[in-house]
TORZA-336331 format. One record per residue (C-alpha): residue number from 0; residue in three letters; z, y, x. Coordinates in steps of 0.02 Angstrom, whole numbers, plus 50000, padded with zeros to 5 digits. Last residue first. Layout:
! residues N
   seq   type      up   north    east
   NUM    Ala       Z       Y       X
...
This chain:
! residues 311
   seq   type      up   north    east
   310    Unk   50092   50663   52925
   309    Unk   50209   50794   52997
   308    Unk   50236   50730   53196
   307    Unk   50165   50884   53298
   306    Unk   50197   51031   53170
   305    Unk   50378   50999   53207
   304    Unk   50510   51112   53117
   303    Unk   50671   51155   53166
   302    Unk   50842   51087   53131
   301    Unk   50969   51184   53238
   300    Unk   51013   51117   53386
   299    Unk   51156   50980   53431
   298    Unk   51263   51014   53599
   297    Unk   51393   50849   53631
   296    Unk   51585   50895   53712
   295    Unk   51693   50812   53800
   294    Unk   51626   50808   53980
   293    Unk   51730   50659   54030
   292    Unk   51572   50539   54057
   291    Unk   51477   50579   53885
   290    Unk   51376   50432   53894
   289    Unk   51306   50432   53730
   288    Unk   51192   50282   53675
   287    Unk   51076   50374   53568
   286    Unk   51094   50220   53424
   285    Unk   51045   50304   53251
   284    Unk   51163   50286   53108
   283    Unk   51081   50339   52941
   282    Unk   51204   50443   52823
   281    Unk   51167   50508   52626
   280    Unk   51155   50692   52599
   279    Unk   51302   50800   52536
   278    Unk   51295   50940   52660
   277    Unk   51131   50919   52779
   276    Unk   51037   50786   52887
   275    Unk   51185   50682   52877
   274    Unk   51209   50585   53057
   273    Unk   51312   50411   53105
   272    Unk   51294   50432   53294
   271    Unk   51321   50254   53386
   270    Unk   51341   50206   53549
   269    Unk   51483   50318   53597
   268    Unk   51547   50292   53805
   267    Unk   51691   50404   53819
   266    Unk   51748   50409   54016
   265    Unk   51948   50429   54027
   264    Unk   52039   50557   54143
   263    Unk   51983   50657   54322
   262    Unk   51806   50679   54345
   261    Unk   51638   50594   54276
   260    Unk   51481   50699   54216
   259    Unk   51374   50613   54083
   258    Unk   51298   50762   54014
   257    Unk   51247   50811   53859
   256    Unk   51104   50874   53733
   255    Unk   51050   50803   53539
   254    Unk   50902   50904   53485
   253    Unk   50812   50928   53322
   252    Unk   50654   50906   53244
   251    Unk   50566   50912   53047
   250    Unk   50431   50814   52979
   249    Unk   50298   50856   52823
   248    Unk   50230   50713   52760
   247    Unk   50286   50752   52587
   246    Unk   50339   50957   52607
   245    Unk   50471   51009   52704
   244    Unk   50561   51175   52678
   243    Unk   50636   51249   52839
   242    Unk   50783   51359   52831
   241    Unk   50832   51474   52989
   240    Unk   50955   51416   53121
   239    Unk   50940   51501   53303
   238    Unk   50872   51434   53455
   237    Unk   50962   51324   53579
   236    Unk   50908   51151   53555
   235    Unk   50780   51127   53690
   234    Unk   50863   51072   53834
   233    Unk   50821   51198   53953
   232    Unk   50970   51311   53938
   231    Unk   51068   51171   53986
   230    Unk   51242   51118   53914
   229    Unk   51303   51271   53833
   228    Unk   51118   51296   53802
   227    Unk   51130   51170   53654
   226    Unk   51157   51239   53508
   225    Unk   51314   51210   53377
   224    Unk   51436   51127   53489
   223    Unk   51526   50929   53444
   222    Unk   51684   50926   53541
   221    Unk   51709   50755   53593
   220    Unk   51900   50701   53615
   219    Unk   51907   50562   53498
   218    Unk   51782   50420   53457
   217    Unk   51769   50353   53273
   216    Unk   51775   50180   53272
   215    Unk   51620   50084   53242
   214    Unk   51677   49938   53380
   213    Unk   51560   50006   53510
   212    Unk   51615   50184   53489
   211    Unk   51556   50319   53348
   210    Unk   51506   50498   53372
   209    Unk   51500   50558   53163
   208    Unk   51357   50700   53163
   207    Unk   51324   50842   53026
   206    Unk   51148   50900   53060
   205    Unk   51133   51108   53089
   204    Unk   51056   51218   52998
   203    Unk   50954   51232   52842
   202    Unk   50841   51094   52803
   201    Unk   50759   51077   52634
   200    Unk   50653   50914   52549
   199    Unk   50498   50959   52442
   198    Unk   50484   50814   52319
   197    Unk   50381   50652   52344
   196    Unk   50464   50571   52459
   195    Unk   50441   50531   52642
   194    Unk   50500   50695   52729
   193    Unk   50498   50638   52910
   192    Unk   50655   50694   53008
   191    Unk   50671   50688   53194
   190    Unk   50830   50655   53298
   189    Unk   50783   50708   53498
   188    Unk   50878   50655   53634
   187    Unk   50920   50738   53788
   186    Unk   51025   50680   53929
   185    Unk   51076   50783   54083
   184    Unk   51149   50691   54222
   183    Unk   51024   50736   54376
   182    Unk   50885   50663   54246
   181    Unk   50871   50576   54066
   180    Unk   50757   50571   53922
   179    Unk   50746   50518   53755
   178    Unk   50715   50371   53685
   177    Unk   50688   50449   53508
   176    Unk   50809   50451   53368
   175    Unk   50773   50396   53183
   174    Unk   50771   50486   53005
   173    Unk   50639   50425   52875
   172    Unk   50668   50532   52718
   171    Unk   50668   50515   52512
   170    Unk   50856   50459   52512
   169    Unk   50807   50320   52412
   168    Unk   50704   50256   52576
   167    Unk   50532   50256   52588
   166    Unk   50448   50096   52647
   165    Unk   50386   50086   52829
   164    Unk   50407   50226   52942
   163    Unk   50527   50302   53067
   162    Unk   50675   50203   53034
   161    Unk   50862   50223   53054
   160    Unk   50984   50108   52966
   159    Unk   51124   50174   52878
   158    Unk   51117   50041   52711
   157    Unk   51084   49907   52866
   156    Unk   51255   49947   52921
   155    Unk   51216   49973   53112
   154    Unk   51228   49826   53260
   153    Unk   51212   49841   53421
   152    Unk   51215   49695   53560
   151    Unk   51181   49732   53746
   150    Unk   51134   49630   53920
   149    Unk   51160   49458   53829
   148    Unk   51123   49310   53950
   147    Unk   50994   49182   54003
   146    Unk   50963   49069   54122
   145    Unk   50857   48976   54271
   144    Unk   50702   49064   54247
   143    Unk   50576   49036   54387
   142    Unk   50493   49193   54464
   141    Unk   50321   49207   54414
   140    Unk   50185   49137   54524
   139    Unk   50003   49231   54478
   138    Unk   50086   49383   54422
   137    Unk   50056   49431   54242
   136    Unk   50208   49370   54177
   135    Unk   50203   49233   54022
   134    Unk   50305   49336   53893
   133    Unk   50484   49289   53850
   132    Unk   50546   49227   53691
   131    Unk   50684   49257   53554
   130    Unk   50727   49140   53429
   129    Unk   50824   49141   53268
   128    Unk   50947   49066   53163
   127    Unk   51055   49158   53038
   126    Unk   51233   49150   52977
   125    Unk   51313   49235   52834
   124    Unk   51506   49294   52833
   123    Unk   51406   49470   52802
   122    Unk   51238   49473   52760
   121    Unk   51118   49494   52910
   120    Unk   50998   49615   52849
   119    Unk   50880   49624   53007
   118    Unk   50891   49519   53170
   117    Unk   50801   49647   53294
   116    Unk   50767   49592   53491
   115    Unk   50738   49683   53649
   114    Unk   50678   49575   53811
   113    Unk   50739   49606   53996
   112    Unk   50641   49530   54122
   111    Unk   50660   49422   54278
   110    Unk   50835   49471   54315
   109    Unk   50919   49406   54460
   108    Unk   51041   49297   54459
   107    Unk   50995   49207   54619
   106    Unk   50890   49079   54533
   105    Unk   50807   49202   54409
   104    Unk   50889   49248   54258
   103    Unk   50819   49305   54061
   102    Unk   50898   49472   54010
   101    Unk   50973   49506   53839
   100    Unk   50954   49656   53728
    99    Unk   51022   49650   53563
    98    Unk   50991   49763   53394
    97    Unk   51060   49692   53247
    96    Unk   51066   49759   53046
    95    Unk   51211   49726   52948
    94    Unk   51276   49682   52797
    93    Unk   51446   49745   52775
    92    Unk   51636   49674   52811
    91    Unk   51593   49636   53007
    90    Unk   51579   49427   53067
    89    Unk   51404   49443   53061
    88    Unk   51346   49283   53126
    87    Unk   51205   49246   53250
    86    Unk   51138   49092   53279
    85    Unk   51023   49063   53463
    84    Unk   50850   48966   53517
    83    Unk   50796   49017   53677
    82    Unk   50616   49040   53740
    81    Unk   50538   49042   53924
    80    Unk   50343   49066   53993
    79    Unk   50276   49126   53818
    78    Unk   50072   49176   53813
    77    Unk   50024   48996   53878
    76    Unk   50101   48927   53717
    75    Unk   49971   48777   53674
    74    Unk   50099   48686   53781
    73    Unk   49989   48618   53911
    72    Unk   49987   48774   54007
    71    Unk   50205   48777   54020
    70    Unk   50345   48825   53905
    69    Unk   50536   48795   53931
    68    Unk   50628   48792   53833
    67    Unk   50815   48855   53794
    66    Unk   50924   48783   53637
    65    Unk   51088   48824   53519
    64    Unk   51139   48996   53613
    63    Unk   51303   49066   53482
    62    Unk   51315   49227   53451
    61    Unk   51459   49309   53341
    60    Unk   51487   49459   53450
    59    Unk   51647   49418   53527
    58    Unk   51564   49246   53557
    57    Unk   51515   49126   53447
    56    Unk   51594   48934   53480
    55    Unk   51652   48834   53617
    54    Unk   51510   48873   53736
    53    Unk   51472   48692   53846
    52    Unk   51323   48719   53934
    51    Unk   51153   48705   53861
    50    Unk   51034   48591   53929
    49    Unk   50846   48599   53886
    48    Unk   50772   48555   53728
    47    Unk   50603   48447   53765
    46    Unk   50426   48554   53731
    45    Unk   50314   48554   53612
    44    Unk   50378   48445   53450
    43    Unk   50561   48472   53507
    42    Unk   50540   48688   53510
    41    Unk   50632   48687   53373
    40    Unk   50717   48813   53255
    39    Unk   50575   48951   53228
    38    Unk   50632   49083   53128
    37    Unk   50599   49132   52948
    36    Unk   50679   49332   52973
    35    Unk   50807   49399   52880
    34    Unk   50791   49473   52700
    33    Unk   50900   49380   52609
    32    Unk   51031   49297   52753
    31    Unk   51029   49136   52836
    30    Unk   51088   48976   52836
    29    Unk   50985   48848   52828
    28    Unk   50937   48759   52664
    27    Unk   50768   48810   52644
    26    Unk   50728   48732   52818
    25    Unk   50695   48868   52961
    24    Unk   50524   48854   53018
    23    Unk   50446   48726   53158
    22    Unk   50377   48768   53318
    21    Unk   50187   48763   53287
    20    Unk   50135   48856   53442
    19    Unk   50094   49005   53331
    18    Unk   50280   49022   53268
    17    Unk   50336   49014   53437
    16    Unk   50250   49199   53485
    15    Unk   50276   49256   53304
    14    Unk   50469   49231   53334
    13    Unk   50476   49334   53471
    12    Unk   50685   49335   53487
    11    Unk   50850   49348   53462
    10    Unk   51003   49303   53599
     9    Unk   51089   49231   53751
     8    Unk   51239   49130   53830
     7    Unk   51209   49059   53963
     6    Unk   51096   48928   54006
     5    Unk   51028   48807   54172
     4    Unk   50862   48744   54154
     3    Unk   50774   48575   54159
     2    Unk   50585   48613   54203
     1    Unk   50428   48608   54081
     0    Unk   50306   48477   54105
C-alpha cells in the first residue's frame, strides 16, 4: 500500500513509465498545447492521490503540483517508486519549449534523485498536464520520498530550439551544445553543427552569440572574445578561422570557454546563448548555463570541422 506523503511544489515527467501501468490519458478536452505530450492524469485506478499542500496557484514559473503517488510491488509499476502529477502554463508571449529539473526529498530534505523533464511546444496562455516519475532504485531499501520540489526550470522559444537529430529543420542544420566539462573554474562547452539538408552548408568564422539571463534579457557586461586562449590555452578554441564547406551529414565544432571566478562587484549567471552559426542565419538558443562569476568576458573559437560526428 503506498504511504501518505508530504508535497512541494514539483514538475514534468516519465510519462511512458505511468502510461504502461494503465494511468489514464489526458481527455480530448484538456488543456494542452498542439504538439505536447498525452500525459497521464491519474494515478486513482493504481494507487490513492496523496496530499498536496495548499499552493494558491502557479508559481513564478507557471507550475502548479496537482497529485504525488506513490507506487509499490503490487502496482504493476515496480519500475517507478514515486510520481507527481503537475500543469504547466506558459505565461511568456511565444510558444515555448520547457526544460525542468526537480529533485524528489527524503525525510531530512535530502535528495533522493534528481530527474530531468521536457514539456515541448507549450502554446502560449495554454496549459498542459503532465507527469514526471522516479525510477525504482537499485538498492535493496531506498530512501523514502517524503516530497518534491523544482531544482531548475528553462524554457527556449520552441522556433530556437536546439536539437541534435530528429527531423530537419528549415534552416537545413541541427545545432545543440554538449554537457561540457568543468574543473579548478574553467568551463568548456562545445556547440556542434550537423548539416542536415540537402545542400552544401558554409562556415567561415566565428558564431554570432546573444548571452541571455533567466528572464531572456540580454545580460550586460560580458565581453564576448574571438578564440579562446585568453582564457586557457588548453581549451580548444584557439586556432585560426578558415572556411569549412559541409556536405549532408557532414558536422562542424566549436568551443565556448570561461571561468567562473568571483571578486569584487556583481556575479552574471546567463542560462541561455541565443547563437547564429553565421551572418544572416536563423537563431537556436542552447542552454550552457554560464557562470561567468565577475570575469566578464566569454572565449568562442572559430568553427572547425569534426570528422568524429559527420554522419
Amino acid at each position: 500500500m503506498p504511504a501518505v506523503i508530504r508535497v512541494l511544489p514539483a514538475l514534468a515527467g516519465a510519462v511512458l513509465l505511468l502510461a504502461a501501468c494503465g494511468s489514464e490519458q489526458a481527455s480530448p478536452g484538456a488543456e494542452r498545447t498542439e504538439g505536447a505530450p498525452k500525459a497521464p492524469v491519474g494515478g486513482e485506478s493504481l494507487c490513492r492521490s496523496l496530499p498536496v499542500p495548499s499552493a494558491g496557484g502557479p508559481d513564478e514559473d507557471g507550475l502548479t503540483i496537482t497529485g504525488l503517488y506513490a507506487w509499490g510491488t503490487g502496482s504493476e509499476c515496480a519500475s517507478a517508486d514515486y510520481s507527481a502529477a503537475f500543469e504547466l502554463t506558459n505565461q511568456g508571449p511565444r510558444k515555448a519549449t520547457y526544460t525542468v529539473t526537480f529533485g524528489f526529498l527524503s525525510a531530512s530534505g535530502g535528495s533522493v534523485d534528481n530527474v530531468e523533464r521536457t514539456v515541448e511546444a507549450v502554446a502560449s496562455g495554454a496549459t498542459v498536464k503532465d507527469v514526471v516519475a522516479m525510477s525504482a532504485m537499485a538498492a535493496a531499501e531506498p530512501p523514502q520520498v517524503t516530497g518534491v520540489k523544482v531544482i531548475k526550470v528553462r524554457s527556449v522559444p520552441t522556433a530556437e530550439a536546439s536539437s541534435a537529430s530528429g527531423p530537419c529543420p528549415a534552416s537545413g542544420v541541427h545545432l545543440y551544445a554538449d554537457e561540457g566539462d568543468a574543473a579548478m573554474g574553467l568551463r568548456v562547452v562545445g556547440l556542434h553543427l550537423v548539416n542536415c539538408g540537402t545542400d552544401p552548408y558554409e562556415l567561415n568564422g566565428y558564431p554570432q552569440l546573444e548571452l541571455l539571463d533567466e528572464d531572456h534579457e540580454k545580460a550586460d557586461g560580458v565581453r564576448i572574445l574571438h578564440g579562446t586562449d585568453a582564457i586557457s590555452t588548453g581549451a580548444g578554441g584557439g586556432g585560426s578561422p578558415r572556411p569549412v564547406v559541409l556536405k549532408p551529414g557532414e558536422a562542424a565544432r566549436t568551443t565556448l570557454a570561461w571561468r567562473n571566478t568571483t571578486l569584487a562587484g556583481d556575479a552574471v549567471n546567463a542560462p541561455y546563448v541565443r547563437v547564429r552559426p553565421k551572418p544572416g542565419a536563423a537563431p537556436v538558443t542552447v542552454v550552457p548555463e554560464l557562470d561567468l562569476g565577475t570575469t566578464g568576458q566569454l572565449g568562442v573559437g572559430p568553427w572547425e570541422r569534426d570528422e568524429s560526428s559527420s554522419r
